[in-house]
N, C-alpha and C positions, 0 to 999 in steps of 0.2 A: 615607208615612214608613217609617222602617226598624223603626220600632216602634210600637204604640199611645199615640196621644197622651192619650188614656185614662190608661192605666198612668204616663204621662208625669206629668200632671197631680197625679196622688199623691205624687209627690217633692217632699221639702224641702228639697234641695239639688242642684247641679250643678259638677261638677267637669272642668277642661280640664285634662289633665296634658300639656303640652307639654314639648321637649326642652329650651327656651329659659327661657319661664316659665309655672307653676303660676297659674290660675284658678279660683279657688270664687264663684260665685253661689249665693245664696242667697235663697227665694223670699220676697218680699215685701220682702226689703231690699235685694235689689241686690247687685253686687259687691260682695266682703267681703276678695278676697286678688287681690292681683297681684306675684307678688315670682318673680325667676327661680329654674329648678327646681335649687338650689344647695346643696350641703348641707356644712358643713367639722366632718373628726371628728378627732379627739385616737386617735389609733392605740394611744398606751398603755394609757389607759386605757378606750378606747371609748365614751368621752362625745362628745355632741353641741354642739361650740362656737358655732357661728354657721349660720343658715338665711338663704335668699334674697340682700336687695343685699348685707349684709354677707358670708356667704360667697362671695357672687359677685367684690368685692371683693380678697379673698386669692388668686385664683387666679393662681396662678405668684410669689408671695409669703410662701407659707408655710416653718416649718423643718420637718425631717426628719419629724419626729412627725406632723404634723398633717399631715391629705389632703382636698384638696376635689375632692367626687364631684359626679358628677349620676345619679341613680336612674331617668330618663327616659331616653331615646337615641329621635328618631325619632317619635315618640309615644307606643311603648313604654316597658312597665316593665320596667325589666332589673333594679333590683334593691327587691323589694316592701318587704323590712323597713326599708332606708335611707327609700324613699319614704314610707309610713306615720308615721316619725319626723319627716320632714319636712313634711308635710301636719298631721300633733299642735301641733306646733311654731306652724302658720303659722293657724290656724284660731281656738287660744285657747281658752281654760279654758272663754269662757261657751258657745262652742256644745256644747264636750263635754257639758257640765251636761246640757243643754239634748236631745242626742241620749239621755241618758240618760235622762231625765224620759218619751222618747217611743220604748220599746223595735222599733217597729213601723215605725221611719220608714226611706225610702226615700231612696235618692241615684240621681244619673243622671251616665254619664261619660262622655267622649269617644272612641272609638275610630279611630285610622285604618278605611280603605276597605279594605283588605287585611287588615287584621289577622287572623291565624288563632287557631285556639283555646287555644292558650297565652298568648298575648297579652291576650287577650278573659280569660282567666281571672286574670292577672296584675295586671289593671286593677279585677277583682270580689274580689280578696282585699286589696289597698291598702285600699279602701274597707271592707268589711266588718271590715278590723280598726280600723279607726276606731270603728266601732260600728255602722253600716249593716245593717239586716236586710233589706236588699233592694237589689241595686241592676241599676239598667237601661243598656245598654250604647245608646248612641246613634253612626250614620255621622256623623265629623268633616265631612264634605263638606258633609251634608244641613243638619249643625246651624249653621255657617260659612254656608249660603247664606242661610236663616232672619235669621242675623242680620245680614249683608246687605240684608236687604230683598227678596230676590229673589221673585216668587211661585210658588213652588215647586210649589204645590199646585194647579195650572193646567194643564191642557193644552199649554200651549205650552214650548219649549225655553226654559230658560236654563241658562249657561255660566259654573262658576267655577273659579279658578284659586287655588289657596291654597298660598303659599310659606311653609313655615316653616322653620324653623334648618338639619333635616338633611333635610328633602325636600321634594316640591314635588308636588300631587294636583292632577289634571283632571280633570273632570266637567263631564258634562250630564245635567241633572235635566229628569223631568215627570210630573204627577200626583206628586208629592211621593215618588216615586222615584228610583234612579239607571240611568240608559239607559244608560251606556259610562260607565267610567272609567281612568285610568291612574296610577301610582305612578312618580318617578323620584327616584334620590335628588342631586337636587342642590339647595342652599339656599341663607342667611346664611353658614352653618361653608364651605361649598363655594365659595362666592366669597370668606371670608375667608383660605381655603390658598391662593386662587391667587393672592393678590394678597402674600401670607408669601410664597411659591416664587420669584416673580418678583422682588420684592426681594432677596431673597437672590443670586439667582442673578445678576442686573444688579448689585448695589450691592455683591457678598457682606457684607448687611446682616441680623440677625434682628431683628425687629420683637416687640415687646412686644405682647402681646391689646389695649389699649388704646389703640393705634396704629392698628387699623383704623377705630373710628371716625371720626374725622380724615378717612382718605381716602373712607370714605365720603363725607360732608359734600364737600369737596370735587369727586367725581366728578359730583354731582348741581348745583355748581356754587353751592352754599352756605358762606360761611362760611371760605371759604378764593378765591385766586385759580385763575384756572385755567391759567397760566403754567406752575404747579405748586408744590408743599408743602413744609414742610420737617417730616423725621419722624425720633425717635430709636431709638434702639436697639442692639444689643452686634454688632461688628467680628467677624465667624467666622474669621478669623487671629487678633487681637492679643487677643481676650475683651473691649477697652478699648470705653468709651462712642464713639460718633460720630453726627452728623447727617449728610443727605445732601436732595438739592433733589429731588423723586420728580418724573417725568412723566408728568402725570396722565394723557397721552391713552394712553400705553403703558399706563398701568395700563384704562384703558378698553378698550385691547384685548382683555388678558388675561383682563376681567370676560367679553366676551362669547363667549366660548368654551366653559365649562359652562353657559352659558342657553339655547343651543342644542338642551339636550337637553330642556326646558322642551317645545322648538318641536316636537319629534318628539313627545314624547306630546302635543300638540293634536289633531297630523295620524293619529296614529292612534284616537283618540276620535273623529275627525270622519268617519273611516271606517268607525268601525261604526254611527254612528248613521243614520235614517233620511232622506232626502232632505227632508221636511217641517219635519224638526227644524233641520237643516241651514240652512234659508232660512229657517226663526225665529232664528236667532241673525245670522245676516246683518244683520241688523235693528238686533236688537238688542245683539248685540256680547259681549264678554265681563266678567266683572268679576273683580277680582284685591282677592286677601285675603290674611290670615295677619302677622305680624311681619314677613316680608321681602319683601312686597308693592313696598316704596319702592327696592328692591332697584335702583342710579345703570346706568341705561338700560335696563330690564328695559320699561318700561313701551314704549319706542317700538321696542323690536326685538321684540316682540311686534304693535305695530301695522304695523310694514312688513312681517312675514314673511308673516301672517295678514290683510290688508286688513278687517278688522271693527274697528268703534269696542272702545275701551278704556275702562274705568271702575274708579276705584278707590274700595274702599270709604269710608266715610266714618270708621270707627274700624276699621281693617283687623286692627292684632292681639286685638282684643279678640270678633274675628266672630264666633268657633265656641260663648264660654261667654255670647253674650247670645242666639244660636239659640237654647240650651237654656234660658236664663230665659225666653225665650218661650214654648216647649211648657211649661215649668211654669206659667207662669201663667193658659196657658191662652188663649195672644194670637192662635195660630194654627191653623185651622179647616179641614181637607181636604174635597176634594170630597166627597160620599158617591156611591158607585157601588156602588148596593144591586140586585139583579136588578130586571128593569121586573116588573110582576107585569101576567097577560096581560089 
């Protein structure tokens, strides 16, 4: 693992700060928070009005005064004191009691694969202003595969693919390390612009944020026909309301165009790893995680591009913060590779 599961095992807490949404597990009780990383402030006066669905809610709704941010981008913190407000907010009076009562307690957080040390520090001062006198940075990848199911801590390859909002991480893990991995940034947000762009530019339509979901649902062939939709939104000539009938397979197009780049960081994960590892995953295939896992055809242009079976997780966004309720509670157990003694 990327860290001692040891040290692991001492945390009372575990935090996933996604670009999308904010997870806290908490040990022995399970999930405690799932609300998007959403935060809407009062610019006058710099009060905090609404956290998570309900500031998620106001976006692109708001007057002049009022701004809703998000203090994540990416998996990063970009901005630590919004975040902290947000995280106070979403966690509730009794566990602060409670962090107080145990000056000595320890959190564990998620970090991208990349993350460099500003990052990594940004994620350890969110936390410790909470009241955290320790906290242990954990690889997004490793802790996503965990809770997965995947057996990481094995000799043998496994392959996962974790999309979230603004990017999208590959890896191949063994011995509860990571062999190769890649970063690219296209997501949820990156199929959501493309599919804004092409509207507009086909319909000259602007589409409302709550407008994609729709087409999603649709593309995947749910919930709507596939004939094609009808979607609203503001006319870029006249400002006026109008409908238009969208075609779904054009927008199908347009989706696979930045998933493409998905496909190139496979191919080059797949060439650094070793030949062995290579024909373990043959086998066994890869598995796809994160929020935007369900991402309408992602699933089968990844199986024709890459000829390896596909597997999606079974609670995909929720993978990375129940890996690390794992190592807290101590569920999972690495090889020991202690010297042989002669």
């Amino acid at each position: 693992m990327t860290i001692s599961l040891e040290r692991l095992r001492r945390c009372s807490i575990a935090v996933d700060l996604g670009a999308a949404r904010t997870r806290v597990y908490l040990k022995r009780k399970g999930l405690i928070v799932d609300e998007p990383s959403v935060a809407a402030v009062n610019t006058r006066t710099g009060g905090l009005i609404a956290v998570g669905t309900l500031a998620e809610r106001m976006t692109g709704r708001t007057p002049s005064h009022i701004r809703v941010v998000r203090p994540v981008s990416g998996g990063r913190v970009v901005d630590i004191a919004m975040a902290q407000r947000m995280l106070r907010f979403l966690v509730g009076n009794k566990l602060r009691r409670a962090w107080r009562r145990k000056p000595l307690v320890s959190a564990a957080v998620c970090v991208p694969y990349d993350a460099d040390p500003l990052a990594e520090r940004a994620a350890v001062e969110t936390l410790t202003g909470l009241g955290a006198r320790r906290v242990e940075l954990v690889d997004s990848l490793v802790a996503a595969a965990v809770g997965c199911g995947l057996p990481v801590e094995r000799p043998e390859a496994t392959m996962i693919v974790v999309c979230g909002a603004a990017t999208t991480q590959v890896a191949v893990l063994s011995l509860g390390s990571i062999v190769a991995a890649e970063r690219v940034p296209v997501g949820g947000e990156t199929i959501a612009h493309a599919v804004v762009q092409h509207v507009r530019n086909e319909h000259a339509l602007m589409l409302p944020s709550q407008a994609i979901r729709p087409l999603h649902l649709a593309l995947s062939g749910a919930g709507a026909a596939m004939d094609g939709t009808e979607v609203h939104g503001r006319d870029v000539a006249t400002g006026l309301a109008r409908s238009v009938q969208i075609d779904i397979e054009g927008i199908r197009a347009v989706v696979q165009t930045p998933l493409t780049g998905v496909l190139d960081a496979i191919g080059a994960v797949l060439r650094r790893c070793p030949p062995d590892l290579v024909a373990d995953l043959a086998e066994r295939g890869i598995m796809l995680a994160g929020g935007s896992a369900g991402l309408p055809g992602f699933e089968d242009l990844l199986r024709d591009a890459t000829g390896m079976p596909l597997h999606i997780a079974e609670h995909p966004d929720t993978c990375a913060v129940e890996g690390l309720g794992a190592m807290l509670e101590g569920s999972v157990r690495p090889v020991i590779l202690d010297p042989l003694s002669p």
